[in-house]
C-alpha positions in Angstrom: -56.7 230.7 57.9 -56.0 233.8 56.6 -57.9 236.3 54.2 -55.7 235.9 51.3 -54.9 231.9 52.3 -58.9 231.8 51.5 -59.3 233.7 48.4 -56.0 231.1 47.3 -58.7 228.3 47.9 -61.2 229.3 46.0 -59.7 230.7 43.0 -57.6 227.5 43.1 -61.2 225.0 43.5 -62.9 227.5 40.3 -59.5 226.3 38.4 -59.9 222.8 38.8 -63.5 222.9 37.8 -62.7 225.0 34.9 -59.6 222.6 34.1 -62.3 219.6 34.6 -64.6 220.8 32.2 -62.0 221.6 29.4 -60.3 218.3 29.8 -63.7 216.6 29.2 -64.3 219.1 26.1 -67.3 220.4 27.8 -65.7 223.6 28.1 -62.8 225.9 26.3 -61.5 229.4 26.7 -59.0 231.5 25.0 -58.0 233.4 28.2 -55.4 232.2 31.4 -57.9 233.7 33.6 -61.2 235.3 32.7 -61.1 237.5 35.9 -57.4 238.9 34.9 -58.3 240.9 32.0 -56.8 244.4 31.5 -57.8 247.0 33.7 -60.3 249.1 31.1 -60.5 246.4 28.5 -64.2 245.1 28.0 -64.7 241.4 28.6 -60.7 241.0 28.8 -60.5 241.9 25.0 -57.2 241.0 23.9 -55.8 244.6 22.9 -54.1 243.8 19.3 -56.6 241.7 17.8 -59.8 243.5 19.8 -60.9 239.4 20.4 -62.6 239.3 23.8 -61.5 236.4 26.1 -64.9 234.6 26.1 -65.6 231.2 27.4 -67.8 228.7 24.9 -68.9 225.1 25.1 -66.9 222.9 22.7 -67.4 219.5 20.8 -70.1 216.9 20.9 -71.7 216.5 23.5 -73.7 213.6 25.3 -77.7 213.3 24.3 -79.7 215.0 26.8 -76.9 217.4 28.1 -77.9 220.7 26.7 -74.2 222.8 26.0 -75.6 226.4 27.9 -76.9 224.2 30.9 -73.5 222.4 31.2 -72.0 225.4 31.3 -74.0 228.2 33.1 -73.9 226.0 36.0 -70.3 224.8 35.8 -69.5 229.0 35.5 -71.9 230.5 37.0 -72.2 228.7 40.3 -68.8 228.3 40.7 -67.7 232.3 39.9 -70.4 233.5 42.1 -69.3 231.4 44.8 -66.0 232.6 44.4 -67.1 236.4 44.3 -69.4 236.4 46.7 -67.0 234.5 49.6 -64.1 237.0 48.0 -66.2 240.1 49.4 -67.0 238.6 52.5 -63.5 238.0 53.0 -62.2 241.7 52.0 -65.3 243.0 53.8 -64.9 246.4 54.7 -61.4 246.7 53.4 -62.2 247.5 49.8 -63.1 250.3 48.1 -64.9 249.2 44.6 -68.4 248.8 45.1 -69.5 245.5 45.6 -70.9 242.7 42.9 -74.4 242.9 42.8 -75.9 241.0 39.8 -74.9 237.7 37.8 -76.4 236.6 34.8 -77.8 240.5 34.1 -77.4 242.1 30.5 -74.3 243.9 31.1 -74.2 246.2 28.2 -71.2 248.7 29.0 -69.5 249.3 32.0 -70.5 251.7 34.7 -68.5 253.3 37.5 -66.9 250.6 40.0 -68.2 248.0 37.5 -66.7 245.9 34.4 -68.3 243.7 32.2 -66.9 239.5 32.0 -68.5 237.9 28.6 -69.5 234.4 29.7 -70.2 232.7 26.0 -74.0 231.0 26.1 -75.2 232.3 29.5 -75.0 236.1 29.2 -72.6 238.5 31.4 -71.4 238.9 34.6 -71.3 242.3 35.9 -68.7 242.8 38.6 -66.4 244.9 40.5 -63.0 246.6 38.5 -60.2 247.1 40.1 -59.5 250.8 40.6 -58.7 252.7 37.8 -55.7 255.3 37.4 -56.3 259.0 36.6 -55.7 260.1 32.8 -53.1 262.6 34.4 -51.3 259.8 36.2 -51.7 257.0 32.6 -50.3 260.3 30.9 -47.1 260.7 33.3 -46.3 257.2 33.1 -46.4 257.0 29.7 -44.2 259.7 28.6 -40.8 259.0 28.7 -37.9 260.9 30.7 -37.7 264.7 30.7 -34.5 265.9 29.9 -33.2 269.4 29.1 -31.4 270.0 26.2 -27.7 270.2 26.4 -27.1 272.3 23.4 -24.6 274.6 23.8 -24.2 274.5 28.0 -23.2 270.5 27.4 -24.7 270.0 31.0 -28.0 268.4 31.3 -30.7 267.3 34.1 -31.0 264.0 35.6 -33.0 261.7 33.1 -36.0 260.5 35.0 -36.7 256.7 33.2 -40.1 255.6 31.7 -42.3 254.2 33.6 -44.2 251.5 31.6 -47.8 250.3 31.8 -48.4 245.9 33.0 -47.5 244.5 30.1 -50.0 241.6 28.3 -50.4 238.3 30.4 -47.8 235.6 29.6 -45.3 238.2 28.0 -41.6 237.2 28.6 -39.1 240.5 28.7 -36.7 240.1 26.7 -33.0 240.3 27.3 -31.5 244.0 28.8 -31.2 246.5 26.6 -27.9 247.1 25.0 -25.1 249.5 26.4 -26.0 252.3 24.1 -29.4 252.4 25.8 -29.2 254.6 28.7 -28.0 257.4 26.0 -29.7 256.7 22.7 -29.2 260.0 21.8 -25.2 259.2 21.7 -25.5 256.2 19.8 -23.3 256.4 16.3 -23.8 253.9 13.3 -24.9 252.8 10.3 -28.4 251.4 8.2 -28.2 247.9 6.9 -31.7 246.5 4.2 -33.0 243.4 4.9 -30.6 241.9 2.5 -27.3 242.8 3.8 -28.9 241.6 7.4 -29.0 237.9 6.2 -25.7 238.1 4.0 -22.2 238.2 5.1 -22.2 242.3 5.5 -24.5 241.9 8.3 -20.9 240.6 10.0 -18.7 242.4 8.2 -20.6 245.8 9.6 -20.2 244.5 13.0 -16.6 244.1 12.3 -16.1 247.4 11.3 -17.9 249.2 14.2 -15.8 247.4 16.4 -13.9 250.5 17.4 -16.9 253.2 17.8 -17.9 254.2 21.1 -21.8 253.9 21.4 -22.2 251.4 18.2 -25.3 250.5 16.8 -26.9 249.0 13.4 -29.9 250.4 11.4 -31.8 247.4 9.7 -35.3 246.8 8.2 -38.2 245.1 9.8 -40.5 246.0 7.6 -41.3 248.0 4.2 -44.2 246.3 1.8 -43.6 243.0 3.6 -42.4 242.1 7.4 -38.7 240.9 7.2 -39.0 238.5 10.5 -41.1 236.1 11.5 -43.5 238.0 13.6 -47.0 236.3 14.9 -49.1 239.3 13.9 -52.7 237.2 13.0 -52.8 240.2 10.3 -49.6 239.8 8.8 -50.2 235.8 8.4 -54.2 237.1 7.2 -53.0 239.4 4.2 -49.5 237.0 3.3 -47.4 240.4 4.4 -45.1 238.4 6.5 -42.2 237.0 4.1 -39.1 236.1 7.3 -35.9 237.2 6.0 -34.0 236.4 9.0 -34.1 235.1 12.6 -34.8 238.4 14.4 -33.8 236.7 17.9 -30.6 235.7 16.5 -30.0 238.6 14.9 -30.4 240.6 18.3 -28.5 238.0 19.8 -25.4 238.5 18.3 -25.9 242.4 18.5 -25.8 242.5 22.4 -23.0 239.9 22.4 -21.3 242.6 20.5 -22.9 245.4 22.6 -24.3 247.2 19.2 -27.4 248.9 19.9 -30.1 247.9 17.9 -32.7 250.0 16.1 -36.0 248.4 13.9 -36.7 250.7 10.9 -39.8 250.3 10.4 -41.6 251.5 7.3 -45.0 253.1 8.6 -47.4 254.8 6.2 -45.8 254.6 2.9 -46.9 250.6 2.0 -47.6 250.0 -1.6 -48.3 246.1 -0.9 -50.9 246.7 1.5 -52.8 248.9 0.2 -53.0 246.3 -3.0 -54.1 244.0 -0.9 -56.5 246.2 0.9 -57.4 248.9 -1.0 -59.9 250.1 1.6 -56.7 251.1 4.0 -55.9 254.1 1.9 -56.6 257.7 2.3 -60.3 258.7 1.4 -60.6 262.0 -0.6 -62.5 263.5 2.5 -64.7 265.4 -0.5 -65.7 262.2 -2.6 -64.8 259.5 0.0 -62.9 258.1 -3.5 -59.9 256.0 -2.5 -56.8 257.9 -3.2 -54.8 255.2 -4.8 -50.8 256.6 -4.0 -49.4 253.3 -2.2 -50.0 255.0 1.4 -52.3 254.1 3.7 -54.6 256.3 6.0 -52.7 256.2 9.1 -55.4 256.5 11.5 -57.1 253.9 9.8 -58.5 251.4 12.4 -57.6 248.0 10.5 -53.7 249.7 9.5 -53.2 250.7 12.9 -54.2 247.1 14.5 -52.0 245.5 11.5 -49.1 247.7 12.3 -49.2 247.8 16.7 -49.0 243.8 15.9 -45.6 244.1 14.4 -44.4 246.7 16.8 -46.0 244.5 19.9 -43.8 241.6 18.5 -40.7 243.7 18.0 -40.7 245.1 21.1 -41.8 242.0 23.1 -38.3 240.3 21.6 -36.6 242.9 23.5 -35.2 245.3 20.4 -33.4 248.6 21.4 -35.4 250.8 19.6 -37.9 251.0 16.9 -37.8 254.0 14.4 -40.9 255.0 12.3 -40.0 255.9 8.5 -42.2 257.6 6.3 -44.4 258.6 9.4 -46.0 261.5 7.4 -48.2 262.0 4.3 -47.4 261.4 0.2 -46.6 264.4 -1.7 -47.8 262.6 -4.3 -50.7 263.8 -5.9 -50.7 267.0 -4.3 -54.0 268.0 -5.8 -56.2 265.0 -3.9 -54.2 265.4 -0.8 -54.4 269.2 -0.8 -58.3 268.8 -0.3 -57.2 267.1 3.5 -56.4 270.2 6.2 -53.0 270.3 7.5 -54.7 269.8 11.2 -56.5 266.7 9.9 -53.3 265.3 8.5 -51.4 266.1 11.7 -54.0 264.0 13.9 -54.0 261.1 11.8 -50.2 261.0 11.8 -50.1 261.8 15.3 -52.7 259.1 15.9 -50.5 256.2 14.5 -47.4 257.4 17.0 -49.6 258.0 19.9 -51.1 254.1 18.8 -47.0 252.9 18.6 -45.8 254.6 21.7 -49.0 252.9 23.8 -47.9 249.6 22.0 -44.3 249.8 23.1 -45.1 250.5 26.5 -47.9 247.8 26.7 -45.3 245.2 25.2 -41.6 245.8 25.9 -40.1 247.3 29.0 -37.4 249.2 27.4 -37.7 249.9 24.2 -37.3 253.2 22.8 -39.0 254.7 20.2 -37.8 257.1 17.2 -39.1 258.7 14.4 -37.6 260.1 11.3 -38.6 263.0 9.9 -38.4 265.7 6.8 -35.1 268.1 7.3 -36.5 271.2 5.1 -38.6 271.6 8.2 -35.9 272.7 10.2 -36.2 275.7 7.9 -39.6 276.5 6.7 -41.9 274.4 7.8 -45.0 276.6 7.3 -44.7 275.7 3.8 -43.9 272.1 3.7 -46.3 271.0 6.5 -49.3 271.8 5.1 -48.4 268.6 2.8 -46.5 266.2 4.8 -48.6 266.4 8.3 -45.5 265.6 10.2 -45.7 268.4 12.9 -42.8 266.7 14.7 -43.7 269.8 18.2 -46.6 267.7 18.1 -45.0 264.3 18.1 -42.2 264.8 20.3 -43.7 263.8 23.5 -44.3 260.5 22.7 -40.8 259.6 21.3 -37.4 259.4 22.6 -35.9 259.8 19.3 -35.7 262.6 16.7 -34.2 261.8 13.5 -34.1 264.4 10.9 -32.8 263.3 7.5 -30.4 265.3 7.0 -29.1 265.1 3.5 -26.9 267.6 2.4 -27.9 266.4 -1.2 -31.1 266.9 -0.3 -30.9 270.6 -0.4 -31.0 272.4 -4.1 -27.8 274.1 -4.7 -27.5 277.9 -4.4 -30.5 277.7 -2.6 -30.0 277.2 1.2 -25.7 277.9 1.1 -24.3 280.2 -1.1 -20.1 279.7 -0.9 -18.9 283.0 0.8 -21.9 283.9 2.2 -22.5 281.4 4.5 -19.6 280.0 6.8 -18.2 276.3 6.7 -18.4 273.9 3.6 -21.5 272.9 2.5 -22.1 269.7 4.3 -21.3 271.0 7.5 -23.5 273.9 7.4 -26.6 272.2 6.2 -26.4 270.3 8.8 -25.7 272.4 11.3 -28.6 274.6 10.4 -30.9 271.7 10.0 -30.2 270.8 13.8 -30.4 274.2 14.7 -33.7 274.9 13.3 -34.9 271.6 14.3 -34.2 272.8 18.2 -36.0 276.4 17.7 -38.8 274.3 16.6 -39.3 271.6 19.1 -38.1 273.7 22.1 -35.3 273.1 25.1 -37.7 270.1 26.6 -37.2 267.9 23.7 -34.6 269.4 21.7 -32.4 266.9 23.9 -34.2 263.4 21.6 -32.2 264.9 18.3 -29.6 262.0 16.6 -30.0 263.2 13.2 -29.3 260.3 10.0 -26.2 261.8 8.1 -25.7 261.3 4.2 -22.9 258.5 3.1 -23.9 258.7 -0.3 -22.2 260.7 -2.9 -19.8 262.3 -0.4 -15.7 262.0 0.7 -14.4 261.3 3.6 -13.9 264.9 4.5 -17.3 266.2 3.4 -18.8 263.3 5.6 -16.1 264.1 8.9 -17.9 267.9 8.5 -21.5 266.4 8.9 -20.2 264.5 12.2 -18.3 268.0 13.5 -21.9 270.1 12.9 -23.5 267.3 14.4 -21.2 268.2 17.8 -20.9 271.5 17.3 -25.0 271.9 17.1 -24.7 270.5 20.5 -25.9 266.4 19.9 -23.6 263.4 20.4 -25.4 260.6 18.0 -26.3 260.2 14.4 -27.0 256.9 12.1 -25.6 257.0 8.6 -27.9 256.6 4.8 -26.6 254.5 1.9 -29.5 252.5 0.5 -26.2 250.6 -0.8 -25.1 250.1 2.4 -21.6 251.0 1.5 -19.9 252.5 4.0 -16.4 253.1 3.7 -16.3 257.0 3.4 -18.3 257.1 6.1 -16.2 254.8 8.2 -13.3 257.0 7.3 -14.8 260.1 8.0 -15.5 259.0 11.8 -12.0 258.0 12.3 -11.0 261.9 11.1 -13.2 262.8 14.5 -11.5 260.9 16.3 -13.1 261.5 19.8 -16.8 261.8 21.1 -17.4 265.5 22.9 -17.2 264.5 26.5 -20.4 265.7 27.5 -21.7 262.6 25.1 -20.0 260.5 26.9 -21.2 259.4 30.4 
């Protein structure tokens, strides 16, 4: 019999006793298999909800059977059996040291070693699997490199992500749609929670029917989550109000071969923090609750709440998942002045950082975006101190840049003066916006730009001039703004630009 024809044997005989045990009631765990936890996760701690995958006694039981005896020697005899022939076996040809001790107080986890809770008869300290340099973690995480093609339109190969084992018993979900292998190209429109259920969820797929690269904008979450997700959190705090069948909804927007991007609401969250007043910023001066309707993204308990939601989204196989208000309020300026633009800038960063780590734990594909302030594409040493969205600092963990750039935005006579500066006013705004935007960031991510465009208050014309500085800046995407969701300017201003630039293309 072979090595691995023996290790088959034995793991296969401590299943049937475990199975045994459990089917009696003698015994019940919340994990598949307590010796296939996460490689750096204590005791197999389930990564969203931080539970660890113990093992406990459950039920009644029969007089005389004490529950810890039942089980220490049902576990305890059976995994050390199983360890100790498994080293035997790979004598020689492994590199971990060794498991030396059973039933020891494991308190934290050496070199070589990792901790197994075993509920009612103490720990089991063992050998871990070999762990992967921070350099390597780092290089898989990040996504592909890409030089910008502003201005040359000529751009190096795209190297893919390369994604972290996703959770046991995850289920990909279906291939990403066509749009995916260029997101930056993608063209479309942003659709509430509303429209999404109603009959102009159809009618916008309709309409996008002749754009090259089409894709649709909708909500996933704001105060509440708009789709059934399983997020224990969510269900805890009543946050979770389904709008619409997400998996249907995705369904019919591969069918159609519409990309699909998740805006999700991040820091701004008026309900939550009502509900849970603690998740709000602390003045860091008085550690008095700042009471604005934003949370404290780097809070430990918003960040678990939120990576649930993302986890779920991408886990259903969603295209991409943008992060709205992903910066601080500039709302009570006075409280929040008190907090250092370098704190701010962490705390932000840590929430993306936690969401780019979630995506890659629990989807294979999906991308991730991030929309951001487009005043900071022109003086961002005075608007940052407030908003903490240092978006150099955030790039390398998104595929997507998103500046919001709404002419309307802009106070007139301020930032284009007719005459003095060239185009009409749309076009240069944006233009400018862009450009500043790729000064910022630099050439290495310059390349993750698809700015949203304004298709409120504006013509057909005035929006066509927003899609040619968009080209002529040297980008190939954009998603369109009407919190109305009314889109036919906009719709007519694409068809006055007719064509794609062929370096957005292939």
């Amino acid at each position: 019999m072979s090595s691995r024809d023996t290790i088959r044997d034995l793991q296969l005989h401590f299943h049937e006793e475990l199975e045994t045990a459990a089917g009696a009631g003698i015994v019940r765990t919340n994990a598949a298999d307590p010796l296939d936890a996460p490689a750096g996760t204590l005791d197999g701690a389930d990564p969203l909800s931080g539970s660890p995958a113990t093992l406990s006694v459950a039920g009644m039981h029969p007089p005389g059977i004490r529950p810890r005896t039942v089980f220490t020697h049902l576990m305890l005899g059976t995994l050390s059996f199983t360890l100790v022939a498994m080293l035997a076996v790979h004598s020689g040809q492994s590199s971990n040291p060794p498991a030396t001790e059973t039933g020891e107080a494991c308190v934290e986890e050496t070199e070589g070693y990792r901790c197994i809770a075993l509920h009612g008869a103490g720990t089991l300290r063992t050998a871990a699997p070999p762990r992967q340099s921070g350099a390597r973690i780092r290089r898989q995480r990040r996504e592909r490199q890409a030089v910008s093609s502003v201005g040359s339109g000529s751009a190096a190969p795209r190297r893919e992500r390369r994604f972290r084992r996703a959770p046991a018993g995850f289920t990909p979900g279906p291939q990403p749609a066509a749009g995916a292998d260029r997101p930056d190209a993608v063209r479309g429109v942003y659709l509430t929670a509303n429209s999404v259920r109603s009959h102009v969820f159809q009618e916008t797929i309709d309409a996008l029917k002749d754009v090259e690269r089409p894709t649709i904008v909708f909500d996933v979450k704001g105060g509440v989550v708009f789709f059934d997700t399983t997020s224990p959190l969510a269900r805890e705090w009543g946050t979770a109000l389904p709008y619409y069948d997400l998996p249907a909804i995705l369904k019919r927007l591969r069918e159609r071969r519409i990309y699909s991007i998740a805006r999700f609401v991040a820091i701004k969250d008026e309900n939550l923090t009502n509900i849970k007043p603690e998740l709000s910023v602390r003045h860091p001066k008085t550690n008095a609750l700042i009471r604005n309707g934003w949370i404290d993204p780097a809070h430990p308990d918003a960040i678990a709440y939120n990576m649930q939601v993302i986890c779920d989204l991408a886990a259903a196989g969603i295209d991409e998942i943008n992060l709205d208000y992903i910066r601080f309020s500039t709302a009570n300026p006075a409280a929040l002045s008190a907090i250092s633009t370098e704190d701010k800038a962490a705390r932000v960063e840590t929430f993306v950082r936690s969401a780019r780590e979630t995506i890659d734990r629990c989807g294979f594909w999906t991308k991730l975006g991030i929309s951001t302030y487009a005043i900071l594409g022109w003086n961002r040493e005075i608007n940052l101190p407030n908003l903490g969205q240092d978006v150099a600092r955030l790039a390398p963990y998104v595929d997507i840049i998103s500046p919001m750039a709404y002419p309307a935005t802009f106070a007139e006579g301020a930032y284009y003066i007719p005459g003095q500066h060239p185009g009409p006013r749309a076009y240069y705004l944006v233009y400018q916006t862009l450009k500043g935007y790729e000064e910022w960031i630099g050439p290495e991510h310059a390349a993750k730009i698809r700015p949203w465009l304004q298709a409120y208050g504006l013509g057909a014309n005035d929006i066509a001039a927003e899609i040619r500085a968009t080209y002529d800046a040297g980008y190939c995407g954009f998603q369109f703004w009407n919190a109305n969701n009314n889109y036919g300017p906009a719709y007519a201003g694409m068809k006055l630009v007719k064509e794609m630039p062929e370096r957005c293309t292939h």
